[in-house]
C-alpha positions, 0 to 999 in steps of 0.5 A: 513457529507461525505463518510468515507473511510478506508485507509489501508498501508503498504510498501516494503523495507522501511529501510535505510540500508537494502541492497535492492534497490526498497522502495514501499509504498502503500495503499489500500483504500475503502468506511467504510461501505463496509469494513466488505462485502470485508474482508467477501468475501476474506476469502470466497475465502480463504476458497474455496481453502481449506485454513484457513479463518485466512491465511495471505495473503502475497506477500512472499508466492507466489508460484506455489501451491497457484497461482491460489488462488493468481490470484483469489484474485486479479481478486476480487480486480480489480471486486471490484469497491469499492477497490483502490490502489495507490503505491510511488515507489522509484526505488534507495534508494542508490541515497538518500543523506539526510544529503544534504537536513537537515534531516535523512531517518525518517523525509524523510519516512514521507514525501514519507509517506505524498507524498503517502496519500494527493492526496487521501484525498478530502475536505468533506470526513473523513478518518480512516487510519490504518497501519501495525505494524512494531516496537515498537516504530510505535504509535509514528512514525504514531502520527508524520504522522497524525498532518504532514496530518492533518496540511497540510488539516487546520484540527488542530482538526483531524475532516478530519482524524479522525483516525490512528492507527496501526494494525496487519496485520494477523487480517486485510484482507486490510492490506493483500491485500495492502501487495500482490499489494505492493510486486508485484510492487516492484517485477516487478520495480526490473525486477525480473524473478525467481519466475514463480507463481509471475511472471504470477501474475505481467502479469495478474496484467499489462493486467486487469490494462493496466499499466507497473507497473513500471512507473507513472500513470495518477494522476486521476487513481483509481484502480492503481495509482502509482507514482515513486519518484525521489531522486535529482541527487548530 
């Protein structure tokens, strides 16, 4: 039997009329048995910042008070050899046109949603994949997503994904994490400026990673990999 790796998701701007330009989803995804050691260590560094080990962590609440905090969490993902992220970036959703391709902006969610997991997926190794609770109706949506990733690996039995299923971010250190490195994406694909604790976040982010953080990057690329989605020009 192979590794079994946990696959934690989440996204940035992912509605269809929300009046936000840049959708990134993202996922962050390591070994299952060192799960328990990584969620472990990130509320030891909450605490030593005097914070609740039950403070979530989340891109929105980055400011000059808890930059340090901020930037120590994220010196500890990039420590962390069993920690990977990897991102879709779509930079406008105003160019999506998806009555021209037969579809609605669900069907097409899933798809980047799809664009996002299968290069993580290797032959051999088994994947738990959880995602953050967004609405009531997510156990269906996320259903939809494992038979699409399922179908594509020949796995009709779920035996190469053996689980996906919703989780509440507050409870789940990887989910806070995915959340951090999602915001700091779009934030730096959007040329945003105006928060100088997010903005130092962002240079420390480009300098351990060595990318722009607004463009593809190499397919083989473990620690940061980002892919940026083109919509079809009319």
């Amino acid at each position: 039997m192979g590794m079994i790796y946990n696959i934690y998701c989440d996204e940035s701007a992912h509605l269809e009329h929300d009046h936000l330009p840049v959708m990134v989803l993202g996922a962050i995804w390591c070994p299952l048995e060192k799960t328990r050691e990584i969620a472990k260590h990130i509320r030891e560094i909450k605490i030593q910042y005097n914070l609740s080990a039950d403070f979530e962590i989340k891109w929105i609440k980055i400011g000059p008070a808890k930059q340090s905090f901020y930037i120590d969490i994220l010196n500890y993902f990039f420590e962390n050899c069993d920690l990977h992220f990897r991102a879709l970036i779509v930079p406008d959703k105003s160019k999506l046109h998806h009555d021209d391709f037969g579809h609605n902006h669900d069907i097409w969610y899933y798809k980047m949603y799809f664009n996002l997991l299968k290069t993580l997926l290797k032959p051999g190794e088994h994947y738990r994949i959880y995602l953050d609770i967004k609405d009531t109706s997510s156990s269906d949506k996320i259903k939809q997503l494992q038979n699409i990733l399922c179908n594509n690996s020949y796995d009709f039995n779920h035996e190469f994904i053996e689980r996906m299923q919703m989780v509440r971010s507050h409870e789940v250190e990887q989910i806070q994490l995915a959340d951090l490195l999602i915001g700091a994406i779009n934030y730096a694909v959007r040329d945003l400026k105006t928060n100088a604790a997010k903005v130092a976040f962002i240079e420390h982010m480009r300098k351990h990673s060595g990318y722009s953080l607004q463009q593809t990057t190499p397919l083989q690329e473990k620690k940061i990999n980002l892919f940026v989605w083109e919509a079809q020009e009319r």
